[in-house]
C-alpha positions as CSV (number, residue, x, y, z in Angstrom):
1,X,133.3,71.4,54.9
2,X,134.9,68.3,54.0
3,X,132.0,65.7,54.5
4,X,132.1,64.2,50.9
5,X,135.9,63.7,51.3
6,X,135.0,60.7,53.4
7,X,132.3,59.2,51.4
8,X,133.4,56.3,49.3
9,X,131.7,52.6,49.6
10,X,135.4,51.2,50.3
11,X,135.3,53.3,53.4
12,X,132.4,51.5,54.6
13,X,133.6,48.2,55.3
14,X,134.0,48.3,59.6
15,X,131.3,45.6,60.8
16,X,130.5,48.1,64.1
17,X,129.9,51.5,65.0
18,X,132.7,51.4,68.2
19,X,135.5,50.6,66.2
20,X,137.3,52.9,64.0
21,X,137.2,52.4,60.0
22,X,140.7,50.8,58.9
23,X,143.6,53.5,57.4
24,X,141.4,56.2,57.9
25,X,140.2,56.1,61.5
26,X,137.1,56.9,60.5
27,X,133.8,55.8,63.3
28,X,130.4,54.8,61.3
29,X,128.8,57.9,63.1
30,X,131.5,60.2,61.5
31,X,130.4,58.5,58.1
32,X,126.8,59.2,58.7
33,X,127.4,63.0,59.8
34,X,129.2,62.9,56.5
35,X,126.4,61.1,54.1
36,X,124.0,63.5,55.9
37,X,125.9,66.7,55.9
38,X,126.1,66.8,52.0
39,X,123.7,68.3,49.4
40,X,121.6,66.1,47.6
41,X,121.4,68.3,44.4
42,X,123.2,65.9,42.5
43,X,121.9,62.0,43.4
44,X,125.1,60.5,41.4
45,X,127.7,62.4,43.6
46,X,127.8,64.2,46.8
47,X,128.7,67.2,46.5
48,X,128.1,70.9,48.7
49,X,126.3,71.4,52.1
50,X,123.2,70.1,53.1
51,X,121.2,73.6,53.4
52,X,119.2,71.8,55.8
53,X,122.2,71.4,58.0
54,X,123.8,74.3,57.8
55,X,122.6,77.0,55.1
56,X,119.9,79.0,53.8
57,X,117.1,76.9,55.2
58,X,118.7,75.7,58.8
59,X,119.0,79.5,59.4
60,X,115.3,79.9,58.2
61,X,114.2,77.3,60.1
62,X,115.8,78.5,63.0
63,X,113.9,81.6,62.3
64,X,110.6,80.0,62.2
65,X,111.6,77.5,64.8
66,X,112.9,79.2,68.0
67,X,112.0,76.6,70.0
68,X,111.7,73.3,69.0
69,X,109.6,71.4,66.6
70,X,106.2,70.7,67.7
71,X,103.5,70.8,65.1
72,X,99.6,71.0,64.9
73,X,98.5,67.2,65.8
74,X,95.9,67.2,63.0
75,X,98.7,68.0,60.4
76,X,100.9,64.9,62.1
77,X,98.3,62.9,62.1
78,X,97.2,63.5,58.2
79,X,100.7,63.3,57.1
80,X,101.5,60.3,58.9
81,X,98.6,58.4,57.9
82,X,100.0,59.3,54.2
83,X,103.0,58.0,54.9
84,X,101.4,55.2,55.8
85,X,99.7,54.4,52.6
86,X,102.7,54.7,51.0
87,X,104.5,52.8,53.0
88,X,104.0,49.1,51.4
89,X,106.1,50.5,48.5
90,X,108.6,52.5,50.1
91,X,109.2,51.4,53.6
92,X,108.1,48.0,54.1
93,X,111.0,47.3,56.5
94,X,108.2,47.5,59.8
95,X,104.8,46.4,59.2
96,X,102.1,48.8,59.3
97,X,100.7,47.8,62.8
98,X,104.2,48.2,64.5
99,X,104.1,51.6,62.4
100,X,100.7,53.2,63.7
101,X,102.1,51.7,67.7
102,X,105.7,53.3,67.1
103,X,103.5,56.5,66.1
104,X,100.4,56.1,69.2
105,X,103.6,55.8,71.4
106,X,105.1,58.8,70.9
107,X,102.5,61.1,70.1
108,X,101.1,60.2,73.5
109,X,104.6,61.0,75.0
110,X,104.5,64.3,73.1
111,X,101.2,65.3,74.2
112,X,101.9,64.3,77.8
113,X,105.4,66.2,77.8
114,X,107.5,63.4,78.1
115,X,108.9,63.1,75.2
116,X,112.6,63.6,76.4
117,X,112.6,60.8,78.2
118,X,111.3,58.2,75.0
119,X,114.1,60.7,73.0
120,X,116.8,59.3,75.5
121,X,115.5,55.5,76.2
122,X,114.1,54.9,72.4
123,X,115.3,57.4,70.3
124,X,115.1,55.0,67.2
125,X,111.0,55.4,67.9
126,X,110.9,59.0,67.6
127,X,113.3,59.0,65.0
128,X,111.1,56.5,62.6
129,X,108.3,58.9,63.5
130,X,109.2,62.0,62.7
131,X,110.8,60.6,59.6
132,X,107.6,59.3,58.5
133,X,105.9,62.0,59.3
134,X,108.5,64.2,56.9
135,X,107.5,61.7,54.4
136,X,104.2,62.2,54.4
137,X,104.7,65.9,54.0
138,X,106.6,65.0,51.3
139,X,104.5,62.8,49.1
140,X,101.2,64.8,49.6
141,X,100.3,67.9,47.4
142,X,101.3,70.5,49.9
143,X,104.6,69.5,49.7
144,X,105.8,73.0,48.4
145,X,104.3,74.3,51.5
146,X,105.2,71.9,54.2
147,X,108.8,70.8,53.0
148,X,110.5,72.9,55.1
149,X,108.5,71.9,58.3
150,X,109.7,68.3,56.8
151,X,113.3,69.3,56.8
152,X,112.7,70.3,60.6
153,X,111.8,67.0,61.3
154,X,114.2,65.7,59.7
155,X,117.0,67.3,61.1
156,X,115.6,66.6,64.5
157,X,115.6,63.3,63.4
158,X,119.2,63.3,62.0
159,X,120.5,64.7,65.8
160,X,119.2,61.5,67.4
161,X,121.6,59.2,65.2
162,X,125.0,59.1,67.4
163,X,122.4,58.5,70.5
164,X,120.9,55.6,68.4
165,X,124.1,54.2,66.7
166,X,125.8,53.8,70.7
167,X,122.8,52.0,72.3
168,X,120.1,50.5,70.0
169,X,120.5,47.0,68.3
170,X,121.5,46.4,64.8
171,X,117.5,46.2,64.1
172,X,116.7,49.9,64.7
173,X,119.6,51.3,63.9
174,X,119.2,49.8,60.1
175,X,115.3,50.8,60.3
176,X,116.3,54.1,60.9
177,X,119.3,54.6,58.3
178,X,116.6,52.9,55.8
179,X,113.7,55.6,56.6
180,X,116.4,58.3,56.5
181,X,117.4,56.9,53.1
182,X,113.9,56.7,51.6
183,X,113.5,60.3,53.1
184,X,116.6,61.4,51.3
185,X,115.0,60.1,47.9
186,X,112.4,62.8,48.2
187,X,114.2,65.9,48.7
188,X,117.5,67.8,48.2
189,X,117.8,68.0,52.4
190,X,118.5,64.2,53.0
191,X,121.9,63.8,52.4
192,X,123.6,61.5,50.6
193,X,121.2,58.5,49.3
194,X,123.8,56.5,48.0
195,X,125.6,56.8,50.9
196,X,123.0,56.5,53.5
197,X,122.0,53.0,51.4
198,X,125.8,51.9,51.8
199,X,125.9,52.5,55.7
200,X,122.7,50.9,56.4
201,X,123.3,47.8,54.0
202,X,127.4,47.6,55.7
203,X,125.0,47.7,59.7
204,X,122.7,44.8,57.8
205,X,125.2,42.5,56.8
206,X,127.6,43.1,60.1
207,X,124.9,41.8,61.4
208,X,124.1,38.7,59.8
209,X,120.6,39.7,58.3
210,X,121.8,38.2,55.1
211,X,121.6,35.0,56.6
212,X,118.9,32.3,57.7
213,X,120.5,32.4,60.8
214,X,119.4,35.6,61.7
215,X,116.4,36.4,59.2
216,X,113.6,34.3,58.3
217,X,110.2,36.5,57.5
218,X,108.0,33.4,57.9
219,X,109.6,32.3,61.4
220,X,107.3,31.3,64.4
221,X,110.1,34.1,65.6
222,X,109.1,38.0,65.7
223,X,112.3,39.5,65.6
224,X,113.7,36.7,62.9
225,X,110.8,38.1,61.2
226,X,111.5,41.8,61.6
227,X,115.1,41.4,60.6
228,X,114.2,39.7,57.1
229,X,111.8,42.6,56.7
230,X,114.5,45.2,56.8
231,X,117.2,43.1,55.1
232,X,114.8,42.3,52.1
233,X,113.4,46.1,52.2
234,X,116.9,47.2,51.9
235,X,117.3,44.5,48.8
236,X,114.5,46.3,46.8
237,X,116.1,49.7,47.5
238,X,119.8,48.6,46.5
239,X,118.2,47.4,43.3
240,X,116.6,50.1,42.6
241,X,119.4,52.9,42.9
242,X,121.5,50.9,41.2
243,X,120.4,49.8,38.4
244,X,118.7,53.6,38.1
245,X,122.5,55.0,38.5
246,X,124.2,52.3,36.1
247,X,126.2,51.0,39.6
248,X,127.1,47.7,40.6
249,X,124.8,46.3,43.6
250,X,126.3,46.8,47.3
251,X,125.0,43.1,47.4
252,X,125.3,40.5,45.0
253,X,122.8,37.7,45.0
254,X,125.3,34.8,45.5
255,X,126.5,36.6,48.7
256,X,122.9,36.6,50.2
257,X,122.7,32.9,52.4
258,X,119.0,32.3,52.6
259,X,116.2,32.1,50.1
260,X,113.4,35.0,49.2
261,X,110.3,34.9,51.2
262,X,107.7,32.3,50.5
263,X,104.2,32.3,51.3
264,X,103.7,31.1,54.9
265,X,102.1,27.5,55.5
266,X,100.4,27.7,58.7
267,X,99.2,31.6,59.3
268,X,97.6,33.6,56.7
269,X,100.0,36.2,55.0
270,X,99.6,39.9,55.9
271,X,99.2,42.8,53.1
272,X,102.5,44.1,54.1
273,X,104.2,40.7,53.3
274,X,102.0,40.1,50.3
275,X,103.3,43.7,49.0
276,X,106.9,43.3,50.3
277,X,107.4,39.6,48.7
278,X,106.0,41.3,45.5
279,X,108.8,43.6,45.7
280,X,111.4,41.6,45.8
281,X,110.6,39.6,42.8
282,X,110.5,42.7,40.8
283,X,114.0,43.5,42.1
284,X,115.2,39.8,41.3
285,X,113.6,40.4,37.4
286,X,115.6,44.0,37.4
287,X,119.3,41.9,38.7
288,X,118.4,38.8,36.3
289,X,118.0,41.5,33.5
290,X,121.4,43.8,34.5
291,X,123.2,40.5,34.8
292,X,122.0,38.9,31.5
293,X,121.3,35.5,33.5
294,X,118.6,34.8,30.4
295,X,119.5,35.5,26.6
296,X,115.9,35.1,25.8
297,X,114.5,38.7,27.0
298,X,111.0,37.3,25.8
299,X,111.5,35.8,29.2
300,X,112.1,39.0,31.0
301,X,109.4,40.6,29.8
302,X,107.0,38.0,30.0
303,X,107.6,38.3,33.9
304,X,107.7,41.7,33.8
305,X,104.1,41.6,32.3
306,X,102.8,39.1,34.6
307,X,104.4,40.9,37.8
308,X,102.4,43.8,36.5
309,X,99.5,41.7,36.5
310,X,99.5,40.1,39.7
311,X,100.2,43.1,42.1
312,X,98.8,43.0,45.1
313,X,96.0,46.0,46.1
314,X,98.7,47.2,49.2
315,X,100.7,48.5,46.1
316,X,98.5,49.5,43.5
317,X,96.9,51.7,46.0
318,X,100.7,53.1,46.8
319,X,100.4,56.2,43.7
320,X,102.0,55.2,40.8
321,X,103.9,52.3,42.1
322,X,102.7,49.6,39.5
323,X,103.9,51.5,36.3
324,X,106.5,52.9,37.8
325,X,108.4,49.4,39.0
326,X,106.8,47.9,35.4
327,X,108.7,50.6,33.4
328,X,112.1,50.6,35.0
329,X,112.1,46.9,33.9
330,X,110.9,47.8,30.3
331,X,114.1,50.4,30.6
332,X,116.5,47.7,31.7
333,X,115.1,45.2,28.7
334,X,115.5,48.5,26.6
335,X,119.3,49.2,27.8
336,X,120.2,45.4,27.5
337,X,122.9,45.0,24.6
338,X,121.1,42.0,23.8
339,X,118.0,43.2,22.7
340,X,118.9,44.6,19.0
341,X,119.3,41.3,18.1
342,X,116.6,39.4,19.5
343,X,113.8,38.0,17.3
344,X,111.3,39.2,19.6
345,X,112.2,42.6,19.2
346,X,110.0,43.9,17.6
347,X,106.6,42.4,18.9
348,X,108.2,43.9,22.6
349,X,109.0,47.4,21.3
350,X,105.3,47.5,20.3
351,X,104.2,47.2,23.5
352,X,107.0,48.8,25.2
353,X,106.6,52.0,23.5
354,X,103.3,52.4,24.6
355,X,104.1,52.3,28.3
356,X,106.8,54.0,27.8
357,X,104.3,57.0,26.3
358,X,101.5,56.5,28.7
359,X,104.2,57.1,31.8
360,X,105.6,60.0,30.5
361,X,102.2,61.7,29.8
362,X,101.2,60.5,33.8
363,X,104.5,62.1,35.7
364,X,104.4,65.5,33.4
365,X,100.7,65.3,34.8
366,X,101.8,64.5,37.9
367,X,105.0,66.8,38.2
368,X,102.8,69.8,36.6
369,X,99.5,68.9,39.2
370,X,102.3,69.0,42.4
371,X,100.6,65.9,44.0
372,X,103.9,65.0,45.5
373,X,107.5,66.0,45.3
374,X,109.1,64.4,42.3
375,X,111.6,61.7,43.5
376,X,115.3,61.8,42.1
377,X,115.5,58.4,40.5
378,X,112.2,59.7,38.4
379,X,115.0,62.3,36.6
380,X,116.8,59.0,35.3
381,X,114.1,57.2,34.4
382,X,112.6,59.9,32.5
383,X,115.4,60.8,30.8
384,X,115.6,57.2,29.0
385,X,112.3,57.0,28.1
386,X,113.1,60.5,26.2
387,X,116.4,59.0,24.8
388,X,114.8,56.0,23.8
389,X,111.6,57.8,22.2
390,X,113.9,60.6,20.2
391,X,115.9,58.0,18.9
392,X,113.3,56.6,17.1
393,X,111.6,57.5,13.7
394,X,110.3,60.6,14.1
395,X,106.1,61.0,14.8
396,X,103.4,62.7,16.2
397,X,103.1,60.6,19.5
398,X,107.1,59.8,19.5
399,X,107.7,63.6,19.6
400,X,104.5,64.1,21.9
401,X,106.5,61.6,24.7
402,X,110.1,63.6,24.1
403,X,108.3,66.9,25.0
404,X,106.6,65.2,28.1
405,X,109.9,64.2,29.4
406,X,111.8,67.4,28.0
407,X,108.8,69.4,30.2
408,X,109.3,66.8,33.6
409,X,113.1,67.6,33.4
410,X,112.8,70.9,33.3
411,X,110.8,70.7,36.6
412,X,112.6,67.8,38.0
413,X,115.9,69.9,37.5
414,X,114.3,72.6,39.3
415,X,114.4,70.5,42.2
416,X,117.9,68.3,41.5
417,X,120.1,70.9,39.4
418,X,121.9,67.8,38.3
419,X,119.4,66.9,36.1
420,X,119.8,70.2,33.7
421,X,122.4,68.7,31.8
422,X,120.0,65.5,31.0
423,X,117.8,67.8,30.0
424,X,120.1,69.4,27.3
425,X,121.4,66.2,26.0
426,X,117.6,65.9,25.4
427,X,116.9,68.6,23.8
428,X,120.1,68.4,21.2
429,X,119.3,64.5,20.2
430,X,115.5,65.4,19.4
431,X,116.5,68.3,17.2
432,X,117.7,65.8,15.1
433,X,120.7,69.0,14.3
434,X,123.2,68.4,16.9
435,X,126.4,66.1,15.0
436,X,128.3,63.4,16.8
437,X,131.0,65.8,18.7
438,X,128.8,68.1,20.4
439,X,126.7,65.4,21.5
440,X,129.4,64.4,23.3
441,X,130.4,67.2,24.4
442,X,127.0,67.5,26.5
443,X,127.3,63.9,27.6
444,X,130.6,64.9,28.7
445,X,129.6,68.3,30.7
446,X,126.4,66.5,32.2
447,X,127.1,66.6,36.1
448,X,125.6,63.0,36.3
449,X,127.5,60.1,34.2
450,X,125.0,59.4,31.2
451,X,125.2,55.1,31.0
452,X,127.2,53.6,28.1
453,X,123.8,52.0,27.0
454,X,122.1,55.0,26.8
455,X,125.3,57.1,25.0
456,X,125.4,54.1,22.9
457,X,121.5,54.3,22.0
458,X,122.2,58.6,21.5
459,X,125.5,58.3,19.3
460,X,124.6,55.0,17.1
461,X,121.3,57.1,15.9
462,X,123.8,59.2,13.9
């Protein structure tokens, strides 16, 4: 299989689906069988075949699964209604009322046995569903029981794509490639997240959703509104994986033609706007950090801190969310060149520390209690908390944190085999034993790039 041959960001530059992809020939729907069709083992690069496509689990499932994919409605229902708490922080592209009609819709066609015939007029409805449904699986404590009824769901998901990409408008067809990208965040069967992200922001910007023209989520206009929804949802995500795997932003800010989201004058804002606007100024702190628009980083984290303090409920009821978002800002303060010589420095690595220590002791908890599957930017953002902790004087709490991450590695890598060779960087810088060369060696051997900030943290300890 030759799926990952075609994957490159450069090959993603054709504004429509019909038209083939310049040199190569290439349609978007053969770039999404491709983002979909590898393994997701390694986040950084795609590499192998998705099992789920074809492999060890597409023959179980077929096994298990002779004839089609309907499940117990109680279970649909439950997982669903988890995806939908969770959906504020990681699908905030359709608001939570169009979510539970999408879902009422085609559950009734289900039950009533016509669901062929929404597969064929909508399929970007059932599509949304039964990826939402898979996420639910996913991010509730069964997971390790239910993921490969996920990956079922999934891949009958996946098979309505080509059906979607030649008759839906540019609105569902980048709801669904973000859904399937969030999906893919959450298990090894998703394909290519980077990839995925890259096809769905290339279908966003084709389309204008960067602009005020198109997008505006406090228009009088719904579908103004629903396009600035899934262009700004697709914002938070691109900053997100990029900055987590040290890459530039498929977007720059000075390309995007309209202004964030304010608050509404006239109607009241919804939760789901509330918690989406919140969102994006987190990701607009995280690209001001990465692109050093502020030498004083007191200001950065000031505005990290008040962020943290002014969440609204729709998130801090999303899990972990708060300290999750708060700490991969701390990290980007952490991994900004400028900070060894700031005179704040100190006073922020104080506090910094702290959360730092207080989030690795809550995702070993929450890796080692299985109440969802771990996520595969958590393997990055663990690993610099452990950098960043060894490479400190040594003491009881600093060492406590290292073997907190060292222990959510080790089950993170489980998961993304990738990850092992973080994990033995790891466990050669807090031996305090390992010199210069083989250090470098590991950094060298580690299937995912280690960022020059963090070899530059590792190697100027010694």
């Amino acid at each position: 299989m030759h799926e990952a041959n075609y994957l490159s960001l450069s090959a993603m530059a054709e504004p429509t689906d019909r038209q083939s992809f310049s040199n190569q020939e290439l349609s978007f729907s053969t770039l999404f069988v491709a983002a979909a069709s590898v393994g997701g083992a390694n986040p950084s690069i795609p590499s192998g075949t998705n099992q789920s496509v074809s492999g060890s689990i597409a023959d179980f499932r077929g096994q298990i699964f002779p004839y089609g994919s309907r499940f117990d409605a109680d279970q649909a229902v439950e997982a669903f209604q988890t995806f939908l708490g969770t959906a504020p922080a990681t699908f905030p592209s359709i608001t939570r009322g169009d979510l539970e009609e999408l879902y009422n819709t085609v559950s009734t066609a289900e039950r009533d046995g016509v669901l062929e015939i929404i597969s064929s007029e909508s399929p970007d409805k059932v599509l949304l569903v039964r990826t939402g449904i898979a996420l639910g699986m996913l991010l509730s404590p069964t997971y390790s029981f239910t993921e490969v009824l996920a990956s079922e769901l999934a891949s009958k998901a996946v098979q309505l794509m080509p059906r979607i990409l030649d008759q839906s408008e540019d609105l569902a067809v980048v709801q669904c490639l973000t859904a399937l990208t969030v999906y893919s965040l959450y298990t090894t069967y998703g394909g290519s997240s980077w990839h995925l992200l890259g096809l769905a922001m290339t279908r966003c910007i084709s389309s204008g959703m960067h602009t005020s023209r198109i997008s505006d989520m406090t228009s009088e206009s719904e579908i103004k509104r629903q396009n600035g929804r899934a262009f700004w949802t697709l914002y938070v995500l691109d900053t997100h994986l990029s900055t987590a795997m040290d890459r530039p932003f498929c977007l720059n800010d000075s390309d995007i033609m309209m202004s964030p989201p304010s608050s509404p004058r006239t109607a009241p804002m919804d939760t789901g706007f509330t918690a989406l606007q919140h969102l994006i100024q987190h990701a607009q702190i995280l690209r001001s950090i990465r692109n050093r628009s502020e030498d004083d980083l007191l200001c950065h984290f000031v505005n990290l801190s008040h962020w943290k303090e002014t969440i609204p409920a729709a998130l801090s009821a999303a899990g972990s969310t708060k300290n999750q978002l708060h700490v991969r800002g701390l990290v980007e303060l952490l991994k900004c060149p400028l900070m060894a010589q700031d005179v704040h420095r100190d006073m922020m690595l104080r506090h910094i520390e702290g959360e730092l220590a207080d989030y690795a002791a809550a995702t070993e908890h929450q890796l080692t209690s299985h109440q969802r599957a771990p996520g595969a930017l958590e393997g990055y953002l663990i690993f610099s908390i452990g950098a960043f902790s060894a490479s400190q004087p040594p003491d009881e709490g600093r060492q406590r944190c290292v073997l907190q991450c060292l222990s959510s590695l080790t089950m993170i890598s489980m998961r993304y085999t990738a990850f092992q060779g973080f994990r033995s960087i790891l466990v050669a810088f807090q031996s305090r034993s390992a010199s210069r060369e083989q250090l470098q060696a590991l950094m060298s051997a580690s299937e995912i790039a280690v960022s020059p900030q963090l070899q530059q943290l590792i190697l100027g300890n010694l």
